[in-house]
C-alpha positions in Angstrom: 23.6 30.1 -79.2 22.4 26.4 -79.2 24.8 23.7 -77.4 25.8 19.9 -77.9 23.2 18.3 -77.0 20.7 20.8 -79.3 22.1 20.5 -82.6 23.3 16.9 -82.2 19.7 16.2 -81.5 18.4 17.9 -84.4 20.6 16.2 -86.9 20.3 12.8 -85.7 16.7 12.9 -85.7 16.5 14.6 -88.9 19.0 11.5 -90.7 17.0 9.2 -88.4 13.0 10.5 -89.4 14.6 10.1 -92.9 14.9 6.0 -92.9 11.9 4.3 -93.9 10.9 1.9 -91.9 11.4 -0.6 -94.8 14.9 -0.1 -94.8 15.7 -0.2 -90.9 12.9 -2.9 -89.2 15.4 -6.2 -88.5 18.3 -4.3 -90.0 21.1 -4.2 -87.3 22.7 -0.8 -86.9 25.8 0.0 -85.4 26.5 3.4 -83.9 29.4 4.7 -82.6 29.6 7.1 -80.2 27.3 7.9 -77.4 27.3 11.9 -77.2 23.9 12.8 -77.6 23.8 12.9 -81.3 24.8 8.9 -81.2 22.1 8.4 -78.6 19.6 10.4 -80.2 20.6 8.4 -83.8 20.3 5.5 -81.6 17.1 6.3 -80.1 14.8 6.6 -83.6 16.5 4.2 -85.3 14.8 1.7 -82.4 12.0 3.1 -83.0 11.9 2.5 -86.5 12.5 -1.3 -85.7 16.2 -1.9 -85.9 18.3 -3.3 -83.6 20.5 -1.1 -82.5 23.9 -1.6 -80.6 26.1 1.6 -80.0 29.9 1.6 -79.4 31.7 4.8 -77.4 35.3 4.3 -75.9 34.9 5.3 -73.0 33.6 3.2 -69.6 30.5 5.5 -69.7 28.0 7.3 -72.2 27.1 11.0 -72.4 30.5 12.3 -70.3 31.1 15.7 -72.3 27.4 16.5 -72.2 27.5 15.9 -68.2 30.7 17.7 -68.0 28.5 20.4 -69.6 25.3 19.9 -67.5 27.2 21.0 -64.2 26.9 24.7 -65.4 23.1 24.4 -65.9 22.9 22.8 -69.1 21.8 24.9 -71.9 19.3 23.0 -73.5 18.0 25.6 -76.3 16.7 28.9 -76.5 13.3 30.0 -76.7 13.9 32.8 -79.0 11.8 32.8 -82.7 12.9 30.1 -85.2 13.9 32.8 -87.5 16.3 34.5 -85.3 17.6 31.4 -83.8 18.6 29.9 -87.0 21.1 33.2 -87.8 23.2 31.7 -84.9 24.5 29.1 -87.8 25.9 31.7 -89.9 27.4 30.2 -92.6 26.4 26.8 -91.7 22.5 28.1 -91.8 21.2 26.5 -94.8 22.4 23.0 -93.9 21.1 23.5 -90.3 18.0 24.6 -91.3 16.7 21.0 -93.0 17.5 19.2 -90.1 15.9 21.9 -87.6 12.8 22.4 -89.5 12.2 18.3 -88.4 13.1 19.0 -85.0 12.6 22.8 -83.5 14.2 24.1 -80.3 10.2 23.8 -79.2 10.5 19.7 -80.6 13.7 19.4 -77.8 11.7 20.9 -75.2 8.9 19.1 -75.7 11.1 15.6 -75.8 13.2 16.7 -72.4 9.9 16.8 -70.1 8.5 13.6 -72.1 12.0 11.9 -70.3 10.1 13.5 -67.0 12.6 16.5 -66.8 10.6 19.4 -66.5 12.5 23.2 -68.4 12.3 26.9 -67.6 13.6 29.4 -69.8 16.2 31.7 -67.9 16.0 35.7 -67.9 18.1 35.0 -71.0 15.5 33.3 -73.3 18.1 30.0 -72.9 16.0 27.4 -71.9 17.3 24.6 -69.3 16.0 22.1 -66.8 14.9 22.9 -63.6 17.3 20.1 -62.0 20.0 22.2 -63.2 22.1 19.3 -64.7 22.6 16.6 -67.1 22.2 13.4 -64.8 19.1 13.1 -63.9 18.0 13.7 -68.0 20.4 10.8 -69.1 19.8 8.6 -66.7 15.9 8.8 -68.2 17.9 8.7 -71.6 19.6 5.7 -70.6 16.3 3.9 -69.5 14.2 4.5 -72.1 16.9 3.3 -74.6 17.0 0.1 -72.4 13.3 -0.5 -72.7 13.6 -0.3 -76.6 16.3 -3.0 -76.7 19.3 -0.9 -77.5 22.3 -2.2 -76.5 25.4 -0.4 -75.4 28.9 -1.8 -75.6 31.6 0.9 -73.3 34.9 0.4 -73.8 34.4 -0.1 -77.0 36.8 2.1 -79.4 36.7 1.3 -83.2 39.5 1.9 -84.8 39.1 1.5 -88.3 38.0 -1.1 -90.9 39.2 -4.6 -91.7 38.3 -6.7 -94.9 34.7 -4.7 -95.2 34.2 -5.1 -91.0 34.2 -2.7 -88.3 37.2 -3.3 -86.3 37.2 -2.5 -82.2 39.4 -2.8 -79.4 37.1 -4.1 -76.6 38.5 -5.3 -73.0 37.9 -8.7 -74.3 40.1 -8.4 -77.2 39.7 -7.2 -80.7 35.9 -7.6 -82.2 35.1 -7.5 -85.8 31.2 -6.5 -86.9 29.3 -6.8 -90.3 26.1 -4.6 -89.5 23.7 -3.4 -92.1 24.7 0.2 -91.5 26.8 1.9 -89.2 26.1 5.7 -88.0 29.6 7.7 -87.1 28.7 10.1 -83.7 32.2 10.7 -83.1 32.3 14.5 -82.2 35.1 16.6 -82.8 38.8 16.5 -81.0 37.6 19.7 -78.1 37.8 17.2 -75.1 39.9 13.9 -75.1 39.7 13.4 -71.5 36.1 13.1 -72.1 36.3 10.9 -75.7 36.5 13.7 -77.9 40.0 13.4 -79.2 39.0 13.1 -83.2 41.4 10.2 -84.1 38.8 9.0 -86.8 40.1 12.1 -89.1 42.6 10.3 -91.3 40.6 7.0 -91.0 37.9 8.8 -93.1 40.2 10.8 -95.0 41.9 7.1 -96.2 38.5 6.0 -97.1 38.7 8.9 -99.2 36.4 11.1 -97.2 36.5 15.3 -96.9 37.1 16.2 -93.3 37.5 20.2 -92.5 40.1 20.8 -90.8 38.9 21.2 -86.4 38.9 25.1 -85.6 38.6 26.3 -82.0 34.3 26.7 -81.2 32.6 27.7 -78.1 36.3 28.7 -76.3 37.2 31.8 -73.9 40.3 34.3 -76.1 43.3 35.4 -74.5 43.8 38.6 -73.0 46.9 40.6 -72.4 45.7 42.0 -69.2 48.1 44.3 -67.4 49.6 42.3 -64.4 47.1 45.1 -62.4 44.0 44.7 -64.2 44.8 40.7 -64.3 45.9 40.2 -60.1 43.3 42.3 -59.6 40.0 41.3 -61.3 40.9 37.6 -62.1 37.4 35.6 -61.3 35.4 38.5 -61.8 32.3 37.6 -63.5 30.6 39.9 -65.3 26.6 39.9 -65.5 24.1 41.0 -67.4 26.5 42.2 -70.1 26.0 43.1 -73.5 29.4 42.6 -75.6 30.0 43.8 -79.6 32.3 42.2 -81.9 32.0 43.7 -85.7 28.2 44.1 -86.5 26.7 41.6 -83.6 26.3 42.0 -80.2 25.2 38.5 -77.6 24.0 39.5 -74.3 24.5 37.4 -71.1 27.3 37.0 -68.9 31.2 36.8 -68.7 34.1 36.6 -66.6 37.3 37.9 -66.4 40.0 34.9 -66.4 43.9 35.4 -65.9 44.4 34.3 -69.6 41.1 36.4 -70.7 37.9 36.6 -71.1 35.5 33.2 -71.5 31.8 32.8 -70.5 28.0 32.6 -72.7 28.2 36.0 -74.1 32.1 35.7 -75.7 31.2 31.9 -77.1 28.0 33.3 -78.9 30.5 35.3 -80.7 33.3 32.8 -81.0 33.5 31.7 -84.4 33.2 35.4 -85.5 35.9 36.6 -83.2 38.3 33.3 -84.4 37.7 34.2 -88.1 38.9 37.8 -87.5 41.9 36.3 -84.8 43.1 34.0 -88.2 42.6 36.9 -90.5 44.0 39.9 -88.6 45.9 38.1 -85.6 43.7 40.3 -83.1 40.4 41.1 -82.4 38.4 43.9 -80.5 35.2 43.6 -78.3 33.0 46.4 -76.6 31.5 45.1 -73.1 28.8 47.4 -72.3 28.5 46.7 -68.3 25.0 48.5 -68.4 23.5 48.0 -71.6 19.8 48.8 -70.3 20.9 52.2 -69.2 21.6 55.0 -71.7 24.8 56.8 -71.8 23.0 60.4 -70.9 21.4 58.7 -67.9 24.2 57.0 -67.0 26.3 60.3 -67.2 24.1 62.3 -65.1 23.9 59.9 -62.6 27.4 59.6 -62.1 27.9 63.3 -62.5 25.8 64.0 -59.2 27.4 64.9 -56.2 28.6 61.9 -54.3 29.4 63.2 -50.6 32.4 61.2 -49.2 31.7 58.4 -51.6 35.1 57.5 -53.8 34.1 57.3 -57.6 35.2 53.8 -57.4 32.4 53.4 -55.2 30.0 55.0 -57.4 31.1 52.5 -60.5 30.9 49.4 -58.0 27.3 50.3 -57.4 26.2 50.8 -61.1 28.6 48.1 -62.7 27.9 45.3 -60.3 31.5 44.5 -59.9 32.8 44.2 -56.4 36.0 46.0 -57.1 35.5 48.2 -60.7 38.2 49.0 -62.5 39.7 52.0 -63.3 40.8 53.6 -66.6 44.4 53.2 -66.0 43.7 49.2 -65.4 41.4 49.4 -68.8 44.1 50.8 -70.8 44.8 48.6 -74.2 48.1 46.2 -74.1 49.6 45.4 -77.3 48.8 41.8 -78.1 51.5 39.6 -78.6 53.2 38.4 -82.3 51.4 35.2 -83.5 54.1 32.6 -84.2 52.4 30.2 -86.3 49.1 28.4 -86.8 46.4 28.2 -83.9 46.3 24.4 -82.6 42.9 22.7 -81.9 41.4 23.7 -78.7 43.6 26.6 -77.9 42.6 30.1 -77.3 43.6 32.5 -79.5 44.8 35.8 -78.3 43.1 39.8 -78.4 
């Protein structure tokens, strides 16, 4: 699974390495957005020789991608090219000419040249060894400094005006005739953090074809029993290997009073939401020990156990605190769908 900051790299560098230098040096560029695809845009476009001035709405830069750095950050994966291109699915062949001009190795290689030095995790996933975003775009932030880019917060656009960029600044309303603008706008998963996607039918009016947002990288709701769900609430799950269809992600999970969120269900996401909008439901195996064989794991529990409950026994091989039993397992009918899944939600087992 690659995150934000991964494939918005890749395709802004790949659109970016594109430009000539005859067609960007003392061309002004205007960007807008400052996620890191709009940074990363911004960032080889100054290299090239343009002056670069990048707009984002918000009073700082980069706030989903540090909102995402305090779980680790996720940089890439060090699994081979080949394999990690089939995490695309569909979207593969498009992805694939803008990774093969920037690799997952490419990203690694540009995060320690910022001074932040990676590890890759038992996982393969590769992140840096300061655990979080702020330390990698505050070296961001300076290096796009030293190459003259300038970058205007509180700057929201909000359209066009008689051929000119129109934005809303603190100041009042600015209008801007730059040689070329670069739209970073993300998609409409976070508005609290700028993501709200109000440019849709601004793009759409300048005749543009927008696919309609879908739900990616989300946790699905679960109709725990009120047991299972009082009971196991918070409970992560590690070192897990769960199956949906044909594919199976390994990684980690936890149980949520809604559901079920966590590395392992969002590597699986977009297939479980296509089978959700299809079907209305969707079915997932966790395999709690997916190093140990079923025979091995049978006789083991088959063995006598002295005084020892066989909830016990499960805690010790399951690595949950408090394993569940098969009454709390048991299936719950999901309930009806009543209409279309909006943007960001959840959809339901």
């Amino acid at each position: 699974m690659t995150t934000p900051i991964a494939s918005a790299a890749a395709s802004a560098q790949s659109h970016a390495m594109q430009q000539s230098p005859s067609l960007t040096t003392s061309r002004t560029v205007h960007v807008i957005g400052a996620g890191p695809a709009g940074l990363m845009a911004a960032e080889r476009l100054a290299q090239a020789g343009a002056t670069v001035v990048v707009h984002d709405r918000m009073p700082s830069v980069a706030r989903k991608l540090l909102m995402a750095g305090r779980g680790g950050l996720n940089l890439t994966h060090s699994e081979p090219l080949d394999r990690f291109m089939t995490r695309y699915g569909p979207a593969q062949p498009t992805a694939a000419a803008w990774i093969d001009r920037f690799t997952p190795a490419d990203l690694t290689d540009w995060v320690e040249a910022l001074g932040q030095e990676t590890f890759v995790g038992s996982s393969g996933r590769v992140f840096p060894k300061a655990m979080k975003a702020s330390p990698l775009v505050r070296a961001w932030l300076a290096r796009l400094e030293a190459q003259g880019v300038q970058i205007h917060t509180r700057s929201r656009w909000s359209g066009w005006r008689d051929g000119a960029l129109v934005f809303e600044t603190p100041d009042g309303e600015r209008l801007e005739r730059p040689d070329a603008v670069v739209l970073a706008l993300g998609g409409a998963s976070w508005p609290r953090l700028g993501s709200d996607g109000a440019w849709a039918p601004w793009l759409e009016a300048q005749g543009a074809s927008v696919s309609p947002f879908r739900p990616a990288n989300v946790g699905f709701d679960v109709a725990w029993s009120a047991l299972f769900r009082d009971r196991f609430a918070g409970q992560p799950l590690k070192g897990v290997a769960v199956t949906h269809g044909d594919r199976t992600a390994r990684g980690e999970a936890m149980i949520a009073r809604y559901g079920i969120e966590g590395g392992a269900i969002y590597a699986l996401s977009a297939a479980l939401r296509t089978t959700v909008e299809t079907e209305e439901r969707a079915e997932i195996q966790i395999d709690l020990k997916p190093d140990v064989a079923v025979g091995q794991l049978t006789d083991r529990l088959s063995k006598p156990r002295g005084k020892a409950s066989l909830s016990t026994i499960c805690a010790r091989w399951s690595g949950w605190s408090r394993p569940p039993s098969p009454c709390c397992m048991r299936p719950v009918p999901c309930p009806p769908r009543l209409g279309p899944w909006p943007s960001g939600s959840r959809p339901c087992r």
